[in-house]
Biopython code that builds the backbone (N, CA, C, O; Angstrom):
import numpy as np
from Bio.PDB.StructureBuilder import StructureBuilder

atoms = [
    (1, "UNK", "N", (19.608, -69.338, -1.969)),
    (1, "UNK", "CA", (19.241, -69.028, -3.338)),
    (1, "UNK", "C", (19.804, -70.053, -4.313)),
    (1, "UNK", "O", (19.156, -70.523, -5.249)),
    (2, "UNK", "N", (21.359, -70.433, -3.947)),
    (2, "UNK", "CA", (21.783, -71.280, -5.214)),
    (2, "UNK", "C", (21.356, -73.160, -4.845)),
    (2, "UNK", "O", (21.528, -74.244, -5.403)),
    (3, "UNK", "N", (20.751, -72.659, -3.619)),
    (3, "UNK", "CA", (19.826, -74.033, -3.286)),
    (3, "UNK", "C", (19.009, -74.442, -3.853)),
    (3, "UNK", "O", (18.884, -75.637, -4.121)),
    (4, "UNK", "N", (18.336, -73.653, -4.140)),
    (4, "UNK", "CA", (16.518, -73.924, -4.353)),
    (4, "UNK", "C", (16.708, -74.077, -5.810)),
    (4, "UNK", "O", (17.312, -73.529, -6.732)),
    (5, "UNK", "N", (15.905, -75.088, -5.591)),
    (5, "UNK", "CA", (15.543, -75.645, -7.585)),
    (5, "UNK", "C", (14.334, -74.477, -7.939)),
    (5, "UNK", "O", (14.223, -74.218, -9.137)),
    (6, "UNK", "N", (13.547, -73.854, -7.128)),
    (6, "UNK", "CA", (12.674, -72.916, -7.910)),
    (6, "UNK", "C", (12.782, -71.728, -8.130)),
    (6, "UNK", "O", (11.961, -70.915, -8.557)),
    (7, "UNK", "N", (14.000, -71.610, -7.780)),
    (7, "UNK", "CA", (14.572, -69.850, -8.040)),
    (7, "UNK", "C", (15.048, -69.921, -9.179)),
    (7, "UNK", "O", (15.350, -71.086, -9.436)),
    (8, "UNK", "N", (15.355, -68.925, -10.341)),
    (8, "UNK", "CA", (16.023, -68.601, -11.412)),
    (8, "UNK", "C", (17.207, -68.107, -10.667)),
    (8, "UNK", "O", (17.200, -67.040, -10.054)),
    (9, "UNK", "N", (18.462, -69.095, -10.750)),
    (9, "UNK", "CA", (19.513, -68.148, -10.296)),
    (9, "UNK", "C", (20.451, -67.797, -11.147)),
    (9, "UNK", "O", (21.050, -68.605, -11.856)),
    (10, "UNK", "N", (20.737, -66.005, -11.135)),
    (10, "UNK", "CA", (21.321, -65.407, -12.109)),
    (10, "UNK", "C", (22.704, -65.292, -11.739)),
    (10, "UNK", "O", (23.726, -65.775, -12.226)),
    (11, "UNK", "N", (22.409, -64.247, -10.385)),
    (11, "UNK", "CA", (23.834, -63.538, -10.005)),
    (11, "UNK", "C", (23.637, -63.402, -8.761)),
    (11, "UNK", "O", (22.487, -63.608, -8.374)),
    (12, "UNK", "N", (24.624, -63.038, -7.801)),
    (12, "UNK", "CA", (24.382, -62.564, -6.322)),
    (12, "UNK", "C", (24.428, -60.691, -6.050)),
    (12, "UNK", "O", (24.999, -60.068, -5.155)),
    (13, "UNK", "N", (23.641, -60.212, -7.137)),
    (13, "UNK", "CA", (23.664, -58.932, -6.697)),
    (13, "UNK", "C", (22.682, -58.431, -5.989)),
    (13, "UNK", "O", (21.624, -59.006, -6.244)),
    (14, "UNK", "N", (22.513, -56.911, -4.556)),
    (14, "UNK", "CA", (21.832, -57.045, -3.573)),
    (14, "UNK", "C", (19.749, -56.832, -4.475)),
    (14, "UNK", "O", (18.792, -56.825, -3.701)),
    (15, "UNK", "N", (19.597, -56.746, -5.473)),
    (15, "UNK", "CA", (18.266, -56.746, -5.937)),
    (15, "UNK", "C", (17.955, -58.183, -6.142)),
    (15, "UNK", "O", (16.732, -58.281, -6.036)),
    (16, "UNK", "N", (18.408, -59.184, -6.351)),
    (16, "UNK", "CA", (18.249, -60.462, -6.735)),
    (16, "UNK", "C", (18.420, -61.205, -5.439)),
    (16, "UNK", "O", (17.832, -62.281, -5.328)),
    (17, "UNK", "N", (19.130, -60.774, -4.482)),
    (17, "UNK", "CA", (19.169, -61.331, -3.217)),
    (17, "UNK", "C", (17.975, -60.828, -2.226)),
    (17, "UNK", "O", (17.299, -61.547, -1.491)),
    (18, "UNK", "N", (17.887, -59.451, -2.386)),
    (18, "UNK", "CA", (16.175, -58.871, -1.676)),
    (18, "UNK", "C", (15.126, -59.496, -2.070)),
    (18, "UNK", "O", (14.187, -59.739, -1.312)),
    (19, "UNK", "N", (15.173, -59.921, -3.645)),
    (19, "UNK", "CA", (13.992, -60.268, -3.978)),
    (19, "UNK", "C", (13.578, -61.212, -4.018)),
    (19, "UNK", "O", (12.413, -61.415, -4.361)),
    (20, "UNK", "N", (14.375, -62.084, -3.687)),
    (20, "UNK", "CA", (14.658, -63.722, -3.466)),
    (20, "UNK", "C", (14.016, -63.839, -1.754)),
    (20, "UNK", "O", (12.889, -64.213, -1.428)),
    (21, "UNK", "N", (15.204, -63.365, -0.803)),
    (21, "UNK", "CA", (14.599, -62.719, 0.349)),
    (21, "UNK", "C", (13.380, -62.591, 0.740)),
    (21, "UNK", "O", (12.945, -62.933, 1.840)),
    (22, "UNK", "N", (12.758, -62.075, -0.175)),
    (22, "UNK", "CA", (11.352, -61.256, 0.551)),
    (22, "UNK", "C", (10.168, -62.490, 0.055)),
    (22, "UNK", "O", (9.095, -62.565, 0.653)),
    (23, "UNK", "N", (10.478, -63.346, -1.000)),
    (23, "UNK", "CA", (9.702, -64.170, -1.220)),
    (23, "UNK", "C", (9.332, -65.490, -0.274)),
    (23, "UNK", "O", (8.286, -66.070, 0.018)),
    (24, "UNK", "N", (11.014, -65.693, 0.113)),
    (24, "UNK", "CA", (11.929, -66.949, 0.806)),
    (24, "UNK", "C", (10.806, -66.903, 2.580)),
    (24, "UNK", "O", (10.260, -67.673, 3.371)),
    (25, "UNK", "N", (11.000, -65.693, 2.387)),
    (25, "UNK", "CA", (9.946, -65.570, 3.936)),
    (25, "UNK", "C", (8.994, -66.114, 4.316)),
    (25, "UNK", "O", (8.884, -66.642, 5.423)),
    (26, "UNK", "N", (8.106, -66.066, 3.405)),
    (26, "UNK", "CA", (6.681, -66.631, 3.663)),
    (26, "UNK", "C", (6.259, -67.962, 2.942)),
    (26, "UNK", "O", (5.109, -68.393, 2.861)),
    (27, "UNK", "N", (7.736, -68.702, 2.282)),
    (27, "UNK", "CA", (7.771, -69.987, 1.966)),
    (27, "UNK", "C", (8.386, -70.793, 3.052)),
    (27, "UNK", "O", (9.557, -71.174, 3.035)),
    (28, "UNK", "N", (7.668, -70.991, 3.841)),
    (28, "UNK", "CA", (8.125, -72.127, 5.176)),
    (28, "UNK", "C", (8.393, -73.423, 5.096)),
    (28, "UNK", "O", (9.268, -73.976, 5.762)),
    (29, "UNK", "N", (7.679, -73.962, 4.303)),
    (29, "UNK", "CA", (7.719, -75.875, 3.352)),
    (29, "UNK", "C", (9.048, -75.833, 2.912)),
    (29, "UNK", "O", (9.875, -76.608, 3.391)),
    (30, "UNK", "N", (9.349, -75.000, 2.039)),
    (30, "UNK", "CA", (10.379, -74.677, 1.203)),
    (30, "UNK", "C", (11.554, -74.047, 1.696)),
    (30, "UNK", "O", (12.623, -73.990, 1.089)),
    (31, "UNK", "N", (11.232, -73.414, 3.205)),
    (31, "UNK", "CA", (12.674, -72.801, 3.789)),
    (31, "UNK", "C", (13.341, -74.222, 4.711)),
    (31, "UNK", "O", (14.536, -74.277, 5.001)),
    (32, "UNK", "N", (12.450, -75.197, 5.049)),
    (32, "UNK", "CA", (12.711, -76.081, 5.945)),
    (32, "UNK", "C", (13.392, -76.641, 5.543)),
    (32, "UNK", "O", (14.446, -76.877, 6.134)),
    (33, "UNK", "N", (12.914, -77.463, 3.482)),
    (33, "UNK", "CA", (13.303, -78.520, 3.549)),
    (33, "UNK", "C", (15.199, -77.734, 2.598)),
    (33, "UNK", "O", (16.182, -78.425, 2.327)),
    (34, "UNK", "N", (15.080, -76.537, 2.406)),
    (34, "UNK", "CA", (16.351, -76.361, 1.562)),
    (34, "UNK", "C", (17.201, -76.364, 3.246)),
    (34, "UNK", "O", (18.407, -76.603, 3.185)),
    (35, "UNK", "N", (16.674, -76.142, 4.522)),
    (35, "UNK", "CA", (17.344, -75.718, 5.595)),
    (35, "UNK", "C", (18.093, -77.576, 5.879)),
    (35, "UNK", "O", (19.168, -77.732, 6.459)),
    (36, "UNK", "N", (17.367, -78.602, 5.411)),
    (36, "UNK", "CA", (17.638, -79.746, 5.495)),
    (36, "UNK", "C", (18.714, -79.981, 5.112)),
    (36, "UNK", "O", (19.713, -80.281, 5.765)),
    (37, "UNK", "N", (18.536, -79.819, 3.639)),
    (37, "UNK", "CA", (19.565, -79.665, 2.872)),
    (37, "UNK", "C", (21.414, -79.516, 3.048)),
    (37, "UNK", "O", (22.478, -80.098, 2.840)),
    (38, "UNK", "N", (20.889, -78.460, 3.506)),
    (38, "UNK", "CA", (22.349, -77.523, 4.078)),
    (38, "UNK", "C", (22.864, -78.116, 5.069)),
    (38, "UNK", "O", (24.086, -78.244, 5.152)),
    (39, "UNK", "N", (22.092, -78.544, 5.920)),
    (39, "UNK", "CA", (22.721, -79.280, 7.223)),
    (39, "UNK", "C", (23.347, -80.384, 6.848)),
    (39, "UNK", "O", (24.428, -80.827, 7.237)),
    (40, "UNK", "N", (22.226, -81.010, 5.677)),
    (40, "UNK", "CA", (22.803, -82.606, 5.630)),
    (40, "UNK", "C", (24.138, -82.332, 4.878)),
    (40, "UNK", "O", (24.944, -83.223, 5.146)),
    (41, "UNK", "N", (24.635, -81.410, 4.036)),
    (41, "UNK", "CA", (25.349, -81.245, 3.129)),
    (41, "UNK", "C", (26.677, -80.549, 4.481)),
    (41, "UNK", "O", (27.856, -80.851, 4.296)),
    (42, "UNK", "N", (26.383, -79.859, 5.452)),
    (42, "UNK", "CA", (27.569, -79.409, 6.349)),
    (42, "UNK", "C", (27.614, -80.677, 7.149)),
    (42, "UNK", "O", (28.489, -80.618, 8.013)),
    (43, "UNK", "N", (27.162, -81.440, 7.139)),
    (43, "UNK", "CA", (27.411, -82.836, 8.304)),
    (43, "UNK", "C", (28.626, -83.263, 7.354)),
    (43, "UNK", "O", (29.798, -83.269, 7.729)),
    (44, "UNK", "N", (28.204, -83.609, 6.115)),
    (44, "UNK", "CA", (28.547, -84.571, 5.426)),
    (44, "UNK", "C", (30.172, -83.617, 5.281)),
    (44, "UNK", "O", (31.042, -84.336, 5.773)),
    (45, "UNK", "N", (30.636, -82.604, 4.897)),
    (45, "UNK", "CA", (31.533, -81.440, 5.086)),
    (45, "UNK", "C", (32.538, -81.676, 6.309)),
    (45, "UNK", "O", (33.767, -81.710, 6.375)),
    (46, "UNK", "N", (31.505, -81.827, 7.261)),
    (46, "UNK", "CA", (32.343, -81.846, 9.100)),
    (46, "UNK", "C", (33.294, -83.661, 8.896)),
    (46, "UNK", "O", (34.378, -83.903, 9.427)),
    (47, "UNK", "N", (32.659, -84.459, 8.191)),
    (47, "UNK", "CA", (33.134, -85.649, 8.213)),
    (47, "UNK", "C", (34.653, -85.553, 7.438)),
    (47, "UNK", "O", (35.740, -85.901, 7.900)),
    (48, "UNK", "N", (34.395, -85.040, 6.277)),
    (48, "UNK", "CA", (35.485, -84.677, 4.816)),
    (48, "UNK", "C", (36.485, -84.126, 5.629)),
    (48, "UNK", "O", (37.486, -84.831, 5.757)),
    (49, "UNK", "N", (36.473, -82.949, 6.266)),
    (49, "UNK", "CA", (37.226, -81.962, 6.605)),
    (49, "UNK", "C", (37.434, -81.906, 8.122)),
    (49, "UNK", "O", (37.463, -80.830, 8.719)),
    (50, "UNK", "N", (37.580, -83.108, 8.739)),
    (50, "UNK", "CA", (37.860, -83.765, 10.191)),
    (50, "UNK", "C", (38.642, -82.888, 10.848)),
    (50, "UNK", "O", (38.351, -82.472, 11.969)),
    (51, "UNK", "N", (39.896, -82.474, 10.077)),
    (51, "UNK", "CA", (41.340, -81.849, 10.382)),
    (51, "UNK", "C", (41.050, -80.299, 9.706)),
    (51, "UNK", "O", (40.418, -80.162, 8.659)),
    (52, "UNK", "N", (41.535, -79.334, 10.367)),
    (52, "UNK", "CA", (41.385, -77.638, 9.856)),
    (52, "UNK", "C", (41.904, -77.901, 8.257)),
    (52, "UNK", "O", (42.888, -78.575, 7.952)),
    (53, "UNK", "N", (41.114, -77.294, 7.440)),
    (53, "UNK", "CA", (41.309, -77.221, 6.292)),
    (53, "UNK", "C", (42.232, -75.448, 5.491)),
    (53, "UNK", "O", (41.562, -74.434, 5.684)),
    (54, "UNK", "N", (42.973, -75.336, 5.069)),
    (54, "UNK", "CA", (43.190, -73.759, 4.938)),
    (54, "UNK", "C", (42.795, -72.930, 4.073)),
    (54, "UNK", "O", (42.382, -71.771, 4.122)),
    (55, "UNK", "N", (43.115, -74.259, 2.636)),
    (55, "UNK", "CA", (42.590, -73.603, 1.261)),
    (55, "UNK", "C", (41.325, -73.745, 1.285)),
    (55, "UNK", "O", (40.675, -72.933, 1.943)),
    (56, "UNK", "N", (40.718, -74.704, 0.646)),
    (56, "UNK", "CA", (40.022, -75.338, 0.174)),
    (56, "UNK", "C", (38.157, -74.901, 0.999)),
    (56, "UNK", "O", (37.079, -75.077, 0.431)),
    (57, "UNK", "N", (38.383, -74.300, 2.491)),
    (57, "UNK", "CA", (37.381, -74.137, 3.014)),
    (57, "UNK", "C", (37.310, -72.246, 3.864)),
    (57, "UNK", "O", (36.943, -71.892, 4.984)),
    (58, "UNK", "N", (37.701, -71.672, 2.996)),
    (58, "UNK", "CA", (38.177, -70.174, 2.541)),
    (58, "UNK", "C", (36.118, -70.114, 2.389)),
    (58, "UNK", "O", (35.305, -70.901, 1.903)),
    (59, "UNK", "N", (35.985, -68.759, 3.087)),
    (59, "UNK", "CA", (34.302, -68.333, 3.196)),
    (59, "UNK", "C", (34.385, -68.167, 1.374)),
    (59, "UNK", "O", (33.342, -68.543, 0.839)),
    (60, "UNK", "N", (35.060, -67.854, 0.767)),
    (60, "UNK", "CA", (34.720, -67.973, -0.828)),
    (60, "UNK", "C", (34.362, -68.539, -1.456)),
    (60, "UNK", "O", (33.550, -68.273, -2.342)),
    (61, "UNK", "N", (35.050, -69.905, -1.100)),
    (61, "UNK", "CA", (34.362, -71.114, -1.360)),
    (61, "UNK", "C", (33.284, -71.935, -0.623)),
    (61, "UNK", "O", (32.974, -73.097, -0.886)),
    (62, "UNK", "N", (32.812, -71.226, 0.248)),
    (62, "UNK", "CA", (31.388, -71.554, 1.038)),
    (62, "UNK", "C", (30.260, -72.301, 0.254)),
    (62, "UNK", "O", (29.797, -73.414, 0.503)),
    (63, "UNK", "N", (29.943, -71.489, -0.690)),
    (63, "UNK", "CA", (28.593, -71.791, -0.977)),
    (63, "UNK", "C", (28.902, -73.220, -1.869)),
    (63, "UNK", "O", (28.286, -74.243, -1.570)),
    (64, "UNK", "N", (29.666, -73.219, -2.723)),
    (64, "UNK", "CA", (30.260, -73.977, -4.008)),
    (64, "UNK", "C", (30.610, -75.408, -3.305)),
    (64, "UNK", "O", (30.145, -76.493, -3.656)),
    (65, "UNK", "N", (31.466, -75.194, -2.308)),
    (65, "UNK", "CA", (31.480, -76.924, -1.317)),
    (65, "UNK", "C", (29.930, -77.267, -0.601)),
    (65, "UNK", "O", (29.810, -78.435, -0.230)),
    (66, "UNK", "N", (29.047, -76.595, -0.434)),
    (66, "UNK", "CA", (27.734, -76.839, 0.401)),
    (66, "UNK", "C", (27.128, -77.604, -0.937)),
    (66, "UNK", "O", (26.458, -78.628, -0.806)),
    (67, "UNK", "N", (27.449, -76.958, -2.397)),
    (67, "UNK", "CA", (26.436, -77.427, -3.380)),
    (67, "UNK", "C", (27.158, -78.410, -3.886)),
    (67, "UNK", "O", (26.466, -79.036, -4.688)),
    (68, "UNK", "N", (28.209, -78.832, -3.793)),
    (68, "UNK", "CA", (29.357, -79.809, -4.274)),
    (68, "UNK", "C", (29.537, -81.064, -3.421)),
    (68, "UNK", "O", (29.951, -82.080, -3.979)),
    (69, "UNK", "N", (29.126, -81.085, -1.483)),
    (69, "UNK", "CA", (28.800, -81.931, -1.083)),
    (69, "UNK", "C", (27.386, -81.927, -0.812)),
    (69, "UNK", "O", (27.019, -82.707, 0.066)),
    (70, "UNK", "N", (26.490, -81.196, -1.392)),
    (70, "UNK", "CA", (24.793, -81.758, -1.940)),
    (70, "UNK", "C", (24.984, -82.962, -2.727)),
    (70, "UNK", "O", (24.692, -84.078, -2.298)),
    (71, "UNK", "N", (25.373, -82.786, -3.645)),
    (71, "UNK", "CA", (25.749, -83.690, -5.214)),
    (71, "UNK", "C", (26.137, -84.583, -4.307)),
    (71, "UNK", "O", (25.287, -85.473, -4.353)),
    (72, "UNK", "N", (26.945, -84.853, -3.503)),
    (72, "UNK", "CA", (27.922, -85.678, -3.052)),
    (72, "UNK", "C", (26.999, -86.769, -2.686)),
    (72, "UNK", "O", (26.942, -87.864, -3.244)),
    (73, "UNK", "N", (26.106, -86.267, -1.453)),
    (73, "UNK", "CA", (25.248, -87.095, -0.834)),
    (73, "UNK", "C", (24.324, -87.811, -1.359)),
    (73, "UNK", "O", (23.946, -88.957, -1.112)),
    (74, "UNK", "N", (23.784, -86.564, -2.568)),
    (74, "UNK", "CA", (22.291, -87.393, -3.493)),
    (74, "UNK", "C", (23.087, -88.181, -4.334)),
    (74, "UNK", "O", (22.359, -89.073, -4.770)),
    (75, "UNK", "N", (24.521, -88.321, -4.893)),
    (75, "UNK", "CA", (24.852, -89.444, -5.096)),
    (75, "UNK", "C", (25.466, -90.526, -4.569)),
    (75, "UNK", "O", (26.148, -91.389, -5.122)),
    (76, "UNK", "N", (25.140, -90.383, -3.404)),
    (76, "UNK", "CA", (25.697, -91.414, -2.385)),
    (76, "UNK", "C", (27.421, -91.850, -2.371)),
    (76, "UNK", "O", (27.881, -92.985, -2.254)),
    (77, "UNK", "N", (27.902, -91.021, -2.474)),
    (77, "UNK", "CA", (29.872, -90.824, -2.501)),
    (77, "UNK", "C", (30.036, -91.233, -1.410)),
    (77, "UNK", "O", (29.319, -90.471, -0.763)),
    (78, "UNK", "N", (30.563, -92.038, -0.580)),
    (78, "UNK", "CA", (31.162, -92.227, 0.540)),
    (78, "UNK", "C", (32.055, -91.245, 1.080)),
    (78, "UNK", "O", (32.834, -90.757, 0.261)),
    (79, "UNK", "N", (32.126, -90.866, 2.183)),
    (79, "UNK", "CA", (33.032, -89.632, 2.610)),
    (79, "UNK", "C", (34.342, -90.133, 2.324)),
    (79, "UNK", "O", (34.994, -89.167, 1.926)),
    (80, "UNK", "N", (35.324, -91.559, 2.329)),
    (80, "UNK", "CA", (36.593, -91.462, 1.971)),
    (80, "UNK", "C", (36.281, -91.068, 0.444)),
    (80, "UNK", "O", (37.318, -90.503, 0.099)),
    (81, "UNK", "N", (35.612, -91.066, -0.393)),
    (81, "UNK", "CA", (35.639, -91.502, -2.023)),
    (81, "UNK", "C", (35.930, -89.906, -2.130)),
    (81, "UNK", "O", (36.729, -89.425, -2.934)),
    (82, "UNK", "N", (35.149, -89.145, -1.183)),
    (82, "UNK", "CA", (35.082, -87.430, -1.127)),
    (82, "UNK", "C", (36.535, -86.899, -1.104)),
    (82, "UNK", "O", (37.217, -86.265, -1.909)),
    (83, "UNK", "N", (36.810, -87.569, 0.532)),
    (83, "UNK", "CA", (38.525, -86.957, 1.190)),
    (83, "UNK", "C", (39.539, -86.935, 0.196)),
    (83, "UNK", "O", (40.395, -86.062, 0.054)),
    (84, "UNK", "N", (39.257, -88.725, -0.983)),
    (84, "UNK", "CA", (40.412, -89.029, -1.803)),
    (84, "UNK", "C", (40.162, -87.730, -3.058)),
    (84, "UNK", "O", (41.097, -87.209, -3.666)),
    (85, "UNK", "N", (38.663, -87.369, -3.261)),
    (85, "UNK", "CA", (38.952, -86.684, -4.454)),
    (85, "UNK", "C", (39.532, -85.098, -4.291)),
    (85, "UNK", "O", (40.051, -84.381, -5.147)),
    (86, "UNK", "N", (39.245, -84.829, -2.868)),
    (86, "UNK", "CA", (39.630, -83.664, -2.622)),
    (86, "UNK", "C", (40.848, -83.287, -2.419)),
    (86, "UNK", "O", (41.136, -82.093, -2.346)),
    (87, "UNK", "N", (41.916, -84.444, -2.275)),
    (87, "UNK", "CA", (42.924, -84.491, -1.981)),
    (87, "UNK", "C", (43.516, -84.505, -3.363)),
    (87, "UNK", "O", (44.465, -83.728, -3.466)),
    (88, "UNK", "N", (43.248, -85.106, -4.340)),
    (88, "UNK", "CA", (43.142, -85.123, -5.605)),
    (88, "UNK", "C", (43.967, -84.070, -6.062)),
    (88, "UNK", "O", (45.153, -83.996, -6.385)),
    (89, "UNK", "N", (42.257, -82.632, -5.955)),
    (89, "UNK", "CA", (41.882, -81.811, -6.425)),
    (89, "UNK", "C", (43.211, -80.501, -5.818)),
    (89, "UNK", "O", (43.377, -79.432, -6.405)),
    (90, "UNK", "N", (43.972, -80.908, -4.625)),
    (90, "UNK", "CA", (44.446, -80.311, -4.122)),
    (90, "UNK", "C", (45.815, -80.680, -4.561)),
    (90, "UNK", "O", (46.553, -79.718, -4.777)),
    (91, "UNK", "N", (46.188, -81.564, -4.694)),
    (91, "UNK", "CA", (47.529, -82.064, -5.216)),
    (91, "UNK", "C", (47.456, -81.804, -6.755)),
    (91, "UNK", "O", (48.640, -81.541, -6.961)),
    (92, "UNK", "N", (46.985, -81.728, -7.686)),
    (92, "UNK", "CA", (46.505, -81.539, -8.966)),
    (92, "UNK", "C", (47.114, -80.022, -8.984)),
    (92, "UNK", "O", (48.071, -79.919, -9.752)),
    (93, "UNK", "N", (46.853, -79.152, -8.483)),
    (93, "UNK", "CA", (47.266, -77.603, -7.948)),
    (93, "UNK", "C", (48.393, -77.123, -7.531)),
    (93, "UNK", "O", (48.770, -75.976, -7.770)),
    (94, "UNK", "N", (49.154, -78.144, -6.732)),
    (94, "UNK", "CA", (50.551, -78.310, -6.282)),
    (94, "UNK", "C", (50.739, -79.065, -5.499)),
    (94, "UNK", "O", (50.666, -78.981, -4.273)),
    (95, "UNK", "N", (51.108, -80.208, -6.416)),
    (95, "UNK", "CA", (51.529, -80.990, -5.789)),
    (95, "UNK", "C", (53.071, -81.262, -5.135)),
    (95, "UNK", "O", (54.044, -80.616, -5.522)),
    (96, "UNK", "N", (53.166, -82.450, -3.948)),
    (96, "UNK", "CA", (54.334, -82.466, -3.599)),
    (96, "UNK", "C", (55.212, -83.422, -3.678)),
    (96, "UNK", "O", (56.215, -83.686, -3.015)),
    (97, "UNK", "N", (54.494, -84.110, -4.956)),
    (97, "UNK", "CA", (55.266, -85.529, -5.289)),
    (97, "UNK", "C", (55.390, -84.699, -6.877)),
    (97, "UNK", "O", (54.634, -83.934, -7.476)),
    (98, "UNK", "N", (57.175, -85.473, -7.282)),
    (98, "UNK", "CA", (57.713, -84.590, -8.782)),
    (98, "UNK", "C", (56.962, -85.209, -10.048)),
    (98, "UNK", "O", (56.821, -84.742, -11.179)),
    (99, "UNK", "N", (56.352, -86.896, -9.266)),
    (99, "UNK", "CA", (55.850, -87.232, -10.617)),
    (99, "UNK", "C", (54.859, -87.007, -10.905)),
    (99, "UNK", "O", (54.445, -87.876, -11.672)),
    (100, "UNK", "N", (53.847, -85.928, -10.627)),
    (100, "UNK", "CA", (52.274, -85.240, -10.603)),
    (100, "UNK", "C", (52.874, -84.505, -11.749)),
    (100, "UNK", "O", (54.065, -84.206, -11.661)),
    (101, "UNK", "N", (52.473, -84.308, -12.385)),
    (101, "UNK", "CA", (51.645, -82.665, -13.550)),
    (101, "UNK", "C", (51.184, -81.463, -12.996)),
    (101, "UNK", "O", (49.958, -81.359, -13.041)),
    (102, "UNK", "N", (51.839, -80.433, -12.437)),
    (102, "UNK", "CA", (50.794, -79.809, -12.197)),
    (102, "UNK", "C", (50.622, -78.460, -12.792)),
    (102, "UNK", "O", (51.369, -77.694, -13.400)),
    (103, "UNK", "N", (49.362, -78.431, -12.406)),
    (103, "UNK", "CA", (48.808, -77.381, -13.373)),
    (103, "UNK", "C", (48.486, -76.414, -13.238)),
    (103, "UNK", "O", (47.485, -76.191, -12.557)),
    (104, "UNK", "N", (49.253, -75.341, -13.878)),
    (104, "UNK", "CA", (49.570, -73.755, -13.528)),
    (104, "UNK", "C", (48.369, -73.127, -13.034)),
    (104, "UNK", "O", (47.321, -73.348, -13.640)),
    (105, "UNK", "N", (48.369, -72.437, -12.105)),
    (105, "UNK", "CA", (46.950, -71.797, -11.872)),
    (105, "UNK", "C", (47.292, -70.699, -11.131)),
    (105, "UNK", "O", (48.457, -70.470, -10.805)),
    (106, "UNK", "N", (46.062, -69.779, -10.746)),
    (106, "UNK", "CA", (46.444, -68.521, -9.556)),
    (106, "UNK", "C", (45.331, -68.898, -8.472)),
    (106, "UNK", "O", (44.869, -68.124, -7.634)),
    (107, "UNK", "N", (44.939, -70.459, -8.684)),
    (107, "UNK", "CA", (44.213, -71.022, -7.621)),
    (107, "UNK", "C", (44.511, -70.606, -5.856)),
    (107, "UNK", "O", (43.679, -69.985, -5.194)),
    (108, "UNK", "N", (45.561, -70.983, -5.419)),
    (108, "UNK", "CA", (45.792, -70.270, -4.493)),
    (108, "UNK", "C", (46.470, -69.220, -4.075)),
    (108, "UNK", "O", (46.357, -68.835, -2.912)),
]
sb = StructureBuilder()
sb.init_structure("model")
sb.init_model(0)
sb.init_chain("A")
sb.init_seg("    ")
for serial, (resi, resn, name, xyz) in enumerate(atoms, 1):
    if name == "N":
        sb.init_residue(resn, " ", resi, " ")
    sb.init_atom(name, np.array(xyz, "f"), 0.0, 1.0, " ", f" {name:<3s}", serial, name[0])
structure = sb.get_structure()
């Protein structure tokens, strides 16, 4: 659902997910190529995340890294340019060097 450029996506509640569902079925062109999608976007994922990840790849954050390394690919990011920002993004949160900033959160 938060794939597809032709869905209106609102919310993930179960009427918006049935009804999405029941349409998604009998669009086959359109289930293939978002099914493309996803793969190319979990390849590109399996490369980033070589080593078990703990935070960062939590089923919560499922959908949000699939659409975050979409972006990644259609802008052609190199997987280190990815690893460095994610590492970034993770040290930014708590980091373990004193001269970082970091920034209060209930992130993890």
């Amino acid at each position: 659902m938060m794939q597809d450029p032709a869905f209106d996506y609102r919310n993930v509640s179960s009427t918006i997910i049935s009804k999405y569902a029941s349409g998604f079925k009998s669009d086959k062109e359109n289930k293939l190529a978002l099914y493309e999608k996803v793969v190319t976007a979990m390849d590109y994922l399996s490369e980033v995340f070589a080593q078990k990840e703990k935070v960062l790849l939590r089923k919560v954050h499922f959908p949000m890294k699939v659409i975050t390394a979409r972006q990644a690919v259609e802008n052609k990011v190199p997987v280190n340019v990815f690893e460095g920002w994610v590492t970034s993004f993770k040290t930014a949160f708590k980091p373990k060097d004193s001269s970082i900033i970091e920034i209060p959160t209930n992130y993890f």
